[in-house]
N, C-alpha and C positions, 0 to 999 in steps of 0.2 A: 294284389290279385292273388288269390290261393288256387293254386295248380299244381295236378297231381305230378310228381313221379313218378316217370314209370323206370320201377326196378327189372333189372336184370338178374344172372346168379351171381356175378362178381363184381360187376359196378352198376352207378344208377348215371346217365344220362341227366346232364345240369342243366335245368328251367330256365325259360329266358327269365328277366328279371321282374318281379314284381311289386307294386304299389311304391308313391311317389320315390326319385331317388334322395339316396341317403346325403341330409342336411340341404336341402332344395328351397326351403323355408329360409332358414338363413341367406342360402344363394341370392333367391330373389330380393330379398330386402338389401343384400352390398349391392347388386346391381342396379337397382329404385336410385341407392344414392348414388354410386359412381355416375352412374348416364344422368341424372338430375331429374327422374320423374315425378310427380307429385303423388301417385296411386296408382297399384295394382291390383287386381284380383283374380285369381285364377281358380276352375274348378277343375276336378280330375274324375272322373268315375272308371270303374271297372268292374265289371262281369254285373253290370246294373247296380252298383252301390256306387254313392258316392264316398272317394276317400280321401280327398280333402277340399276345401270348398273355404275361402280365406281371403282376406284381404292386407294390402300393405299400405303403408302413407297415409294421406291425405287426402279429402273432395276438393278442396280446393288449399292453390298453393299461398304460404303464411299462414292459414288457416289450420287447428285444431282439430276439426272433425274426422275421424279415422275412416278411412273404410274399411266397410266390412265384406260378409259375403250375401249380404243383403243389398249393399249401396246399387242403385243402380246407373248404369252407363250406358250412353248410346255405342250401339254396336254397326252403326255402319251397314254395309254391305253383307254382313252377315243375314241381314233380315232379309234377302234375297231369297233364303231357304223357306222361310215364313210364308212369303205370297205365293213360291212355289205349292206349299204345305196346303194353303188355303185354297185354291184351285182343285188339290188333289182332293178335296173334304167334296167336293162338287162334281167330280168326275166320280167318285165313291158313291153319288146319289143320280148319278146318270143324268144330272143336270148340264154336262157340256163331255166331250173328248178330249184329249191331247191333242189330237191330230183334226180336229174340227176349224177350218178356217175363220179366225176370228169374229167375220163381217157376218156368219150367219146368227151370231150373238149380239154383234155391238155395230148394227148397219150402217150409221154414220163415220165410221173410222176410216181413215185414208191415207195412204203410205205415198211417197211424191208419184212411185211409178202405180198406173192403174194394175198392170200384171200383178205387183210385187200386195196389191188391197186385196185382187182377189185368192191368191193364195198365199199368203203368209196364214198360220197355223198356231193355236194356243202353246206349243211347244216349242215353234219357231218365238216367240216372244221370252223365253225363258232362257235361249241358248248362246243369245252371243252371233249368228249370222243372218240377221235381216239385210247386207248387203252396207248396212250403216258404219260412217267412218267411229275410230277410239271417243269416246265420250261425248260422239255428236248430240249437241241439242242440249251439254249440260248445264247452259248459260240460261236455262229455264227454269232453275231454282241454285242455281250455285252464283253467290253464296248464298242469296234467298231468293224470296220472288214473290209478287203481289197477282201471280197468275194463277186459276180455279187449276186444278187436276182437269178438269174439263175442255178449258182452254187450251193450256199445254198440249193434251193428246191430241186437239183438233190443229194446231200448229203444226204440225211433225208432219202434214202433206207436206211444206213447204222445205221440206230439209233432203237437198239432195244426197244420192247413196254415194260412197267411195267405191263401192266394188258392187261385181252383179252379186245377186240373191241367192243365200247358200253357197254361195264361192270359197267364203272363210269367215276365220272368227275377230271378233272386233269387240271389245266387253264396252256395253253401253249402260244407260240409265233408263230413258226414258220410256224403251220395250217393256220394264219391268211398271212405272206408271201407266201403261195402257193394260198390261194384267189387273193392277188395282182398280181400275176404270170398267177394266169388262167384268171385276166381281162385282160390282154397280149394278152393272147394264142388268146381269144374269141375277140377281136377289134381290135387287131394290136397296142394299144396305151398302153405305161407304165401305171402304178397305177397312177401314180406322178400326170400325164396330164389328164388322164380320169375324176378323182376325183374332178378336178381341173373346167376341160369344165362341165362336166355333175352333178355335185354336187357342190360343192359351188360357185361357180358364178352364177348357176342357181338359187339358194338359198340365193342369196344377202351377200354372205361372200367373201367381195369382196380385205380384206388384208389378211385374211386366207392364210395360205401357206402349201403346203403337198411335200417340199424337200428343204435340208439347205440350197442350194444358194438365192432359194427365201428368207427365212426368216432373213437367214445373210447380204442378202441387205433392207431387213425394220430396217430402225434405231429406229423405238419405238419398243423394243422386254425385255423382260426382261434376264436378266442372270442366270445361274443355281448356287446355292450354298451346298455345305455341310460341315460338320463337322468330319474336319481329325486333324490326329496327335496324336489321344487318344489312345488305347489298342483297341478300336474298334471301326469304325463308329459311329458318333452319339456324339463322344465324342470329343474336343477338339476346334482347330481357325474356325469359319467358314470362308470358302472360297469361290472365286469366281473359279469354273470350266472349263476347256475351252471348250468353247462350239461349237471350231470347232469338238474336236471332241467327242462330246456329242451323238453323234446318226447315227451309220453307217447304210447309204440306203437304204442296203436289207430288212431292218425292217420295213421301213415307213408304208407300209400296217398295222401292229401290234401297231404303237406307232409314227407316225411321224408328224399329225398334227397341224400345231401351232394356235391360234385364239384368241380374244379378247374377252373382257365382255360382250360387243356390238354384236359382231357377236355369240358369242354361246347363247345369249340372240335370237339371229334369230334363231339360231337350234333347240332352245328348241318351240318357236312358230312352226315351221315347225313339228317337232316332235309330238307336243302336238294335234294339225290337221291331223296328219296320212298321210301327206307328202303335205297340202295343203299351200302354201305361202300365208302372210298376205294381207288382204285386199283384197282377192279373184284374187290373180292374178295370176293363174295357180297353179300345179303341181311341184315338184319336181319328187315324186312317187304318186303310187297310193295309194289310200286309205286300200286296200287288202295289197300290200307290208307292208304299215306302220303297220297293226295288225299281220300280221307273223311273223314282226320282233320282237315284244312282249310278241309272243305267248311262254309262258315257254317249252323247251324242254327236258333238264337235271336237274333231284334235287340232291341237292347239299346236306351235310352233315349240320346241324343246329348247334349251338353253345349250352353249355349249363354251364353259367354264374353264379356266385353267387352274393350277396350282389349286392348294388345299381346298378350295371354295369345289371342283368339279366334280367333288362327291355329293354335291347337291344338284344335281342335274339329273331331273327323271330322264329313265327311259322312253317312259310314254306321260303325257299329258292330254288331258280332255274337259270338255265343261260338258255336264251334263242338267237335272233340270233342277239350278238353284246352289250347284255343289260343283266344285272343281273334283276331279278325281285324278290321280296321277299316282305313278311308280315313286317309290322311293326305299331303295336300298333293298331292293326284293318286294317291298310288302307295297299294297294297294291300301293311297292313304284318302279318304274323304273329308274333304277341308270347305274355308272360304273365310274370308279375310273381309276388314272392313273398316272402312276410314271416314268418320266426318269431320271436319277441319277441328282439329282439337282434342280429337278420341282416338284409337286405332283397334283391333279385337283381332283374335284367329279364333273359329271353330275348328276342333278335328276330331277324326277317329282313327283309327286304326283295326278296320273290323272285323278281321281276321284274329285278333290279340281281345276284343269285346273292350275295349277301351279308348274312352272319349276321352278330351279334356278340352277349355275356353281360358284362354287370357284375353285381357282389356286392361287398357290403359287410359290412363285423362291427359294424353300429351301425344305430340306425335312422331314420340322415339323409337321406331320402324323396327331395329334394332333390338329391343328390348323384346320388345312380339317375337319376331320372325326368329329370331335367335330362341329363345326358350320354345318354341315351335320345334326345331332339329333337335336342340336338347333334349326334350320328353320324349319324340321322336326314336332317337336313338336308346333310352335307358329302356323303352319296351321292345324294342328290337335286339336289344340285348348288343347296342355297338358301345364302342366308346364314346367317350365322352368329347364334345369337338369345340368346345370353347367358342358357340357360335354369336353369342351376344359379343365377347368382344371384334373376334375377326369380322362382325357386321360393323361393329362401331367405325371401326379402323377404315373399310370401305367408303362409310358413307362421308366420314371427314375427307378421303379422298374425294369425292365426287365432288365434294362443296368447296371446297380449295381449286379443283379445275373448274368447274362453274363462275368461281369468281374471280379466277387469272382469266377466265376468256373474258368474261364483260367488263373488265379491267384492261384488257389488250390492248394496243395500238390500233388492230382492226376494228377494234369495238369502238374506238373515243369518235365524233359524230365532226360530220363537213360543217367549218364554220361557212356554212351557205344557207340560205331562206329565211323567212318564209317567204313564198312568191308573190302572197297576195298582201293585202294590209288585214289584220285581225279581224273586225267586223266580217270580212268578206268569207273568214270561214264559220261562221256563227251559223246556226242553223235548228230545225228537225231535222233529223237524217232515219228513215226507214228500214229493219230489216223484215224478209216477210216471214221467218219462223221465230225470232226472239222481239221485234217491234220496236219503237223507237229510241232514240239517245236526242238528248238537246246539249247543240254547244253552242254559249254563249259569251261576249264579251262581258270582262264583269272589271272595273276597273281601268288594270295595265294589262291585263292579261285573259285567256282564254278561261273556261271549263268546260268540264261535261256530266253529265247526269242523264244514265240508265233507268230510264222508264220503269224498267217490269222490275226493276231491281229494288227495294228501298236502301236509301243509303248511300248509294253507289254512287258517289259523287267525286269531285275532287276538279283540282285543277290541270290545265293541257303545258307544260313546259315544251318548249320548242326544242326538237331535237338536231337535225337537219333537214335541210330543203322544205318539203311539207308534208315532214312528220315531227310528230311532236307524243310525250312521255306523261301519260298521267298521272298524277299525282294524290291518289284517293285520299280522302279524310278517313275513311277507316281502314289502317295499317294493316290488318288480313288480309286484303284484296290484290290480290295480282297485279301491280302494273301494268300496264300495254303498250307497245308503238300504236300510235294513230297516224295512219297515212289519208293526206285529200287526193286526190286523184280529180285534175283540173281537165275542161273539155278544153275547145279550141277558140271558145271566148273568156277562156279564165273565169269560167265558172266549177265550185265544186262537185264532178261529177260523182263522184263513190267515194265511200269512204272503208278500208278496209284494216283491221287489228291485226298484233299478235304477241303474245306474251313477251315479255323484256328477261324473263329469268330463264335459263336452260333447263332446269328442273324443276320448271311450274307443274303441277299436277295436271292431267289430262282434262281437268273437268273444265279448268281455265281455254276453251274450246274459241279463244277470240280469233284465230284463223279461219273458220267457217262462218264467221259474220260476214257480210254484204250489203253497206249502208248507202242507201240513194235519197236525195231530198227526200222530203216526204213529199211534194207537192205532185211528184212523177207516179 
């Protein structure tokens, strides 16, 4: 970034630091192989040019194919700005408000409490405090799900709140699938296609995809990998995933975007302009939209760090509509991050400095992100340099090392006692009323179970103690669970209730808000 000087009589005042830092290119590619990622890509722009826009590695790992800065990759969470985006394109045409309570748009929608249907708010859905517990209701396409966008939305009566309404913040999913659902209600056109006519094509993202079949027919796309096999995620062969079924539809609104260096290198110009496209050639949104959607709405709780890590601890933190906004190191940084099991992304800016930039990866080395995130961070803030990909590295082998000295513990190892009943007798349908049913059955010598709404989600019940018992899924992504029965007082199974087996299962693995009763009840 070219930035004037301004002289003095006898000295000049030194520029913070501009365009990519010096040998960052090399950086990234020793860090691809030291952490063992398969691909990178990152773009950078400044004062609305892009100035570097690149790829490192691999699409997929053992594989020859490079990426580029065209490959494209799911970005997760990121695409949360998008349906944001897409609503603003509507409120731009005075076809709904921010502040317009949902139900006068999409009348059939209903939140568990009737209070919370009639006034929850199209910006109450974007922010993070419906009153909904961390990732409630993710079990409605994570890891997939054979459930319409329609379905799902109308399910979510059934999902009671953790906290009252607007009380606090709790980052969810499924608030962002009933955005995509009310741009239905409101146009007549799916998310899929709206997002698609009216935001990125208008926007010159023009390989951009917002649903699998388009992306699964662009042959430069990268593949998703993780690390299974171990005691717990994170640990073991990394794998390639399948990435059909990587990301079930109803979701797309919350997490379904794919896009390139290239092209989020456009988003972030557009972004940085307040929804003006380069080179003055129209609008995507207006300028009003673009600062609304920035404007902080919810604060969020701060972090509070020791040793070298507590220079990353904002001041302040907030979620506003589709973007995190938070303090760091003086400067106000507008970000959002994004994870589908396989892929990771950061969006940011720094908008004070006119300068964006996007990393994505095809793995899910947290570290590699978030660390070159403070790194860029600092070289336009003009700090030094903080070595944060490895001091992340370092962290997170601690985490995994204590994750699996606990469920290695003596307190962890299971009562050689139960099961109470004889096998057959825990066989069943079993009911929940917002995710729907699981069948376990005897099959053999032993138990399973098989998740309904889920395709795939099978596997076997090993007994763990008394009458709970450890599932055993055939496809290795999948979370494990405790399965508890919960017996009435004729020794029949009354409820059946989960929760994840690994300490750093991700949130979306939501099997503690399940509540399975016969189905026959």
């Amino acid at each position: 970034m070219k930035r004037l000087i301004l002289l003095c009589l006898c000295f000049a005042a030194s520029p913070a630091l501009a365009d990519p830092p010096a040998g960052f290119e090399a950086r990234v590619e020793a860090l691809r192989q030291q952490l063992d990622v398969p691909g990178v890509a990152i773009a950078i722009v400044e004062d609305g040019e892009t100035v570097l826009a690149r790829g490192w590695g691999v699409r997929a790992a053992g594989g020859n194919e490079p990426v580029t800065a065209d490959t494209l990759f799911l970005i997760g969470s990121a695409s949360k700005a998008f349906t944001a985006a897409a609503l603003a394109t509507l409120v731009d045409e005075g076809r709904l408000d921010w502040d317009d309570p949902v139900i006068e748009h999409f009348p059939e929608f209903q939140m568990y409490d009737p209070w919370v249907t009639r006034e929850i708010t199209v910006r109450d859905l974007l922010v993070h405090r419906s009153g909904l517990g961390l990732g409630a209701g993710d079990l409605l396409f994570v890891p997939r799900s054979n459930i319409p966008r329609a379905e799902a939305v109308r399910r979510l009566r059934h999902i009671a709140p953790a906290t009252s309404f607007r009380s606090g913040y709790a980052y969810d999913n499924v608030l962002y699938m009933v955005a995509g659902q009310l741009i239905e209600e409101v146009t007549g056109q799916r998310w899929e296609e709206y997002v698609v006519e009216h935001l990125l094509r208008p926007a010159g993202m023009l390989r951009s995809t917002s649903n699998e079949p388009a992306r699964l027919a662009t042959p430069d796309r990268a593949q998703a990998h993780a690390r299974l096999g171990g005691p717990i995620r994170g640990i073991g062969t990394l794998r390639i995933l399948d990435e059909r079924e990587s990301l079930a539809p109803s979701s797309a609104p919350a997490g379904g975007i794919a896009s390139s260096a290239n092209e989020l290198a456009q988003w972030l110009k557009i972004q940085l302009a307040h929804g003006a496209l380069p080179n003055g050639e129209g609008r995507v949104f207006s300028e009003e939209a673009g600062r609304e959607m920035w404007d902080p709405v919810v604060l969020l709780p701060t972090r509070s760090s020791s040793g070298p890590m507590a220079v990353l601890d904002p001041m302040f933190s907030t979620y506003a509509l589709g973007w995190s906004v938070q303090e760091y190191r003086g400067a106000k940084i507008v970000s959002h991050g994004g994870a589908v099991f396989g892929s990771l992304t950061m969006v940011a800016m720094i908008p004070e400095e006119n300068v964006g930039f996007s990393i994505t990866v095809n793995s899910e080395e947290g570290e590699l992100v978030r660390g070159l995130f403070y790194e860029l961070l600092d070289h336009y803030l003009d700090k030094p340099r903080g070595d944060w990909p490895e001091k992340l590295a370092e962290m997170k082998q601690q985490r995994i090392a204590a994750a699996v000295a606990q469920l290695e513990s003596a307190a962890a190892q299971p009562a050689e006692v139960g099961p109470s009943l004889a096998l057959d007798r825990y066989a069943g349908t079993y009911s929940d009323a917002w995710y729907g049913d699981i069948e376990v059955a005897l099959s053999g010598d032993g138990l399973t179970i098989d998740f309904k709404s889920t395709p795939n989600m099978g596997g076997r019940l090993e007994h763990w103690q008394y009458d709970t018992f450890v599932t055993r899924f055939t496809d290795p992504g999948i979370e494990p669970a405790y399965v508890t029965f919960a017996l009435d007082a004729d020794g029949k199974v009354e409820r059946v209730t989960m929760k994840p087996v690994s300490p750093l299962a991700d949130f979306s693995w939501d099997y503690q808000d399940l509540l399975f009763r016969p189905a026959a009840e």
